[in-house]
C-alpha positions as CSV (number, residue, x, y, z in Angstrom):
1,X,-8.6,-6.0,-18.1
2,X,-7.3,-3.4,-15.7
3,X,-7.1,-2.3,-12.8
4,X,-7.1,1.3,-10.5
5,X,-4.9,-0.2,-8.0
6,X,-3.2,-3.5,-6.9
7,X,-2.0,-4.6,-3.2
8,X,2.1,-4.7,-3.3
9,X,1.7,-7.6,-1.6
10,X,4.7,-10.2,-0.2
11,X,5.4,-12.1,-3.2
12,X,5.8,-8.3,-5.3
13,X,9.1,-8.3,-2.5
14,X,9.8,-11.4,-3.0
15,X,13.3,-10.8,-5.0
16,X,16.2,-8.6,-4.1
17,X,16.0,-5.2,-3.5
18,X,17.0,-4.4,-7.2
19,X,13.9,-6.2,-8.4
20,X,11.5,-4.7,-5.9
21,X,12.8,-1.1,-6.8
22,X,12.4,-1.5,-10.4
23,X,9.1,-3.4,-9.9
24,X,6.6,0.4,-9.8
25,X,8.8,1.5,-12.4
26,X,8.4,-1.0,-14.7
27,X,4.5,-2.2,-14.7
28,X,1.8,-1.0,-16.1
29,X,-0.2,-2.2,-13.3
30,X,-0.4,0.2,-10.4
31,X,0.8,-0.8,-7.6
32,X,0.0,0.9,-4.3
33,X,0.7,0.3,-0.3
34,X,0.3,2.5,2.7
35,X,3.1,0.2,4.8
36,X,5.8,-0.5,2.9
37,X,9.2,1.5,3.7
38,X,12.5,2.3,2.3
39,X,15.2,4.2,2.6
40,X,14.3,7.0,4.8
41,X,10.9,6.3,5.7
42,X,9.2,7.2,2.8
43,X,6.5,5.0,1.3
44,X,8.1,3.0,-1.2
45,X,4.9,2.6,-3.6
46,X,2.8,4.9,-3.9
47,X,0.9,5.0,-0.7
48,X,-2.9,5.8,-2.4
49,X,-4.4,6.8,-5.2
50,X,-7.8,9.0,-5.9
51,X,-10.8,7.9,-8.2
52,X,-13.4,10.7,-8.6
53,X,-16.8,8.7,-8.8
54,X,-19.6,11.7,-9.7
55,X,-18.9,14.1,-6.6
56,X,-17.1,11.6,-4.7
57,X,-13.5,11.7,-4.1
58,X,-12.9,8.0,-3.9
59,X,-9.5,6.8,-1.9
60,X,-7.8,3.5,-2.2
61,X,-5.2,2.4,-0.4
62,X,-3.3,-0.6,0.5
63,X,-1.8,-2.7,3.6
64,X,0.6,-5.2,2.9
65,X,1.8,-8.0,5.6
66,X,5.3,-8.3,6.6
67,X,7.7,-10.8,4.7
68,X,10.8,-11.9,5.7
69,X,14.3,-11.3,4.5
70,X,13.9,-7.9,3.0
71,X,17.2,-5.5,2.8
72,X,16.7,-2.1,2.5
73,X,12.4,-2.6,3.2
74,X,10.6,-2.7,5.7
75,X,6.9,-3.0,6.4
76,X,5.8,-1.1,8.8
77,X,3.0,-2.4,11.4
78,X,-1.0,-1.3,9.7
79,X,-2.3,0.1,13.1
80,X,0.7,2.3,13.6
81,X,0.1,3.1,10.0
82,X,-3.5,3.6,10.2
83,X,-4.2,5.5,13.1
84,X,-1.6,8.1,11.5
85,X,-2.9,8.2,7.9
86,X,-6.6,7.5,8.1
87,X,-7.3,10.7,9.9
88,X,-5.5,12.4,7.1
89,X,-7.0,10.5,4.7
90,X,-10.3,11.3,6.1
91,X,-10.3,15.0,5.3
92,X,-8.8,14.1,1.5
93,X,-11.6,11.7,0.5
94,X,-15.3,11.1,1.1
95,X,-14.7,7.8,0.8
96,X,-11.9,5.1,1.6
97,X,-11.4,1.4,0.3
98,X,-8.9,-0.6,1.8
99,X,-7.1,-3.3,-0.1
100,X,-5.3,-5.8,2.4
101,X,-3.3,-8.6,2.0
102,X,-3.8,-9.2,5.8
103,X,-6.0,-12.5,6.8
104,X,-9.2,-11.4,8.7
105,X,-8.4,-13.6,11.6
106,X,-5.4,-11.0,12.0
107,X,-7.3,-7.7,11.0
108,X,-9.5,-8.5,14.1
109,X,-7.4,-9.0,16.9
């Protein structure tokens, strides 16, 4: 099985900094967030990635939810993230999917 794009999500960061660095390097599995920060306030994953789908340009990106006791990471809040990205993203792609490790009951507030 496999996959276009996974959700770094809290457990991915749940090891030391080492681990979490080395984590996009070493799996095959592509992992992707749009929120997650390191040193010098670049994305730390790979914030997207495009799928063409016939005519379609197809984004997918990623919001992951904050953990706890990260050096070196940090997860930056999805609306500030959003409301600078998405209307960049916008004009990129025709269509976006969101992958979210954020409950709905917090999504909605």
């Amino acid at each position: 099985m496999g996959y276009t794009a996974i959700c770094a999500g809290s457990f991915d960061l749940a090891g030391h900094y080492a681990e979490s660095i080395a984590l996009p390097q070493n799996s095959q599995m592509p992992f992707i967030s749009l929120n997650i920060v390191g040193d010098g306030e670049k994305t730390f994953f790979t914030p997207y990635t495009t799928v063409k789908a016939g005519n379609l340009n197809i984004g997918i990106t990623a919001l992951s939810k904050k953990t706890k006791g990260k050096d070196r990471l940090l997860v930056d809040s999805w609306r500030a993230v959003l409301k600078k990205q998405l209307p960049l993203m916008k004009k990129k792609f025709d269509f976006i999917i969101l992958l979210s490790e954020l409950s709905t009951r917090r999504t909605w507030k």
